[in-house]
Each structure stands twice: as C-alpha cells, then as structure tokens.
C-alpha positions as CSV (number, residue, x, y, z in Angstrom):
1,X,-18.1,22.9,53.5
2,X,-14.9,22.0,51.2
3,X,-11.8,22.2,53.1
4,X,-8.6,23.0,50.5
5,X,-5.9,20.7,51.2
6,X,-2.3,21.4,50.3
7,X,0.1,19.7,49.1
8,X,2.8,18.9,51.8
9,X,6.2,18.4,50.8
10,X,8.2,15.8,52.2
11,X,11.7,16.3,52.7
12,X,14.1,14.0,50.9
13,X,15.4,11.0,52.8
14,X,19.0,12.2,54.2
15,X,21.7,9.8,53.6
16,X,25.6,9.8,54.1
17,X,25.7,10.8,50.2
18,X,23.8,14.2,50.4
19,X,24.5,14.6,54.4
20,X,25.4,18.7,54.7
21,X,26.7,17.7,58.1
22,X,25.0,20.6,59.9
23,X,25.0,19.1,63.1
24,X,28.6,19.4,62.7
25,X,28.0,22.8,63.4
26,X,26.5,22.7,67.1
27,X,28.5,22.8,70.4
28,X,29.4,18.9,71.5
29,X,29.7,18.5,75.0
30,X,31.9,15.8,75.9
31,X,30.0,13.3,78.5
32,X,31.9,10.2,78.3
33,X,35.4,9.1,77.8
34,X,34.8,7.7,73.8
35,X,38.6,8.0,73.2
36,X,38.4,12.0,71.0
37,X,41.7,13.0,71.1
38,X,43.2,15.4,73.1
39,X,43.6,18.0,70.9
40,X,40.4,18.3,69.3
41,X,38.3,18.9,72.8
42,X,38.6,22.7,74.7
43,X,37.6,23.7,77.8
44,X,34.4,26.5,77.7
45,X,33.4,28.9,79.5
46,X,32.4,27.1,82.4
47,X,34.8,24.8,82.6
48,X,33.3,22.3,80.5
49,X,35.2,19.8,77.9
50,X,33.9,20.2,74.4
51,X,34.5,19.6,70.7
52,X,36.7,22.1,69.2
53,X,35.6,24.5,66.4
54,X,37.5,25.7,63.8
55,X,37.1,29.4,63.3
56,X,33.7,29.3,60.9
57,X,32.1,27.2,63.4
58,X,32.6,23.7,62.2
59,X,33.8,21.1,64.3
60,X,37.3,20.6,63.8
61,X,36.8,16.4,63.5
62,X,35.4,17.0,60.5
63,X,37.3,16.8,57.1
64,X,35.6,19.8,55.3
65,X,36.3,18.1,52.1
66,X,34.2,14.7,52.3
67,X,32.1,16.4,55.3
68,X,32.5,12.8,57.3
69,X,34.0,12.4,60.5
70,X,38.2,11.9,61.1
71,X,37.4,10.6,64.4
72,X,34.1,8.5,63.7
73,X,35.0,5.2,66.1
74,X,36.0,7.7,69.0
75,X,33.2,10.0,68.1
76,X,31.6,11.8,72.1
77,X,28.3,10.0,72.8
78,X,25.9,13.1,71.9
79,X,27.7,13.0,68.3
80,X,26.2,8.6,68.7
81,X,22.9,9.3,69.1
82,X,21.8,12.3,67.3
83,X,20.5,10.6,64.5
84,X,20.6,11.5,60.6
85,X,17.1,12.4,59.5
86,X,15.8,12.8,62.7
87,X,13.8,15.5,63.2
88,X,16.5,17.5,65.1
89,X,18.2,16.6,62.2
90,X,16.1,18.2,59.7
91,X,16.2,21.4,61.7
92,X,19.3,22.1,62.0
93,X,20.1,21.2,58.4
94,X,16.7,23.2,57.2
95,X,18.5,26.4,59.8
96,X,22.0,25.6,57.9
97,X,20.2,26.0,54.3
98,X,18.6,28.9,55.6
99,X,15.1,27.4,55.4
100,X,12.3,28.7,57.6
101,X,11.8,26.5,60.5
C-alpha cells in the first residue's frame, strides 16, 4: 500500500521584526505587582485588575505604531511568560490573520 504524504508547511520563525502582536489582543489579568501603571489596569467585571483595552481591543501598553510594548520592564507576569512562537503564540496570531486553526 502507498501512503500519499503531503507536504506540511512550517510556519515562519516569529521574531520581534514581523511580530503582529496578537497576543496583545487577549484579556491580561494582573497577578503580581510588576510595577504597570495605574492608569493602564481596570477593574472587570468581577472585580478583577486587568490590562486596559483601547476601544478595538488592543491593549492600551501597546504603541500601535511599532506594535512593541510602552511598558516592557513593568510588563504583568502572564504578558513574561507567554512566549513569541510558542504554540499559543501561533494560534492566536494564526486567529488574528484569520487562519483556520
């Protein structure tokens, strides 16, 4: 029996250069005192501390022209460890595109 294999594309490496900073999009909870500033955390709906968005959804650290981080050194902890090219990386980014997951 012959068994067809296809050709599997791998996803380019992601790097700060062509980062579309989709995670950037998700809801930050704020866990740890990292130092954010005051005004960019809100209080949700149950009573929670959490990143700000702006109206679109985007976090509002985030300068929309460069797409890096105003606030990088006093980033919250879940911002630390979720990790560029991970693969919850490349899920939200391939959602953000509008890939098929």
């Amino acid at each position: 029996m012959k068994i067809d294999v296809k050709h599997i594309h791998d996803e380019p490496e992601i790097t700060c250069s062509n980062c579309e900073a989709c995670c950037c999009r998700l809801e930050v909870i704020i866990l740890t005192d990292t130092g954010v500033p005051q005004h960019y955390i809100e209080i949700d709906e149950w009573g929670g501390e959490v990143m700000a968005q702006s109206e679109d959804g985007w976090c509002v650290a985030l300068d929309r022209d460069t797409l890096m981080c105003t606030i990088y050194e006093n980033r919250p902890l879940n911002c630390r460890v979720f990790e560029m090219g991970s693969y919850e990386c490349i899920e939200e980014r391939n959602i953000h595109l509008g890939h098929s997951v």
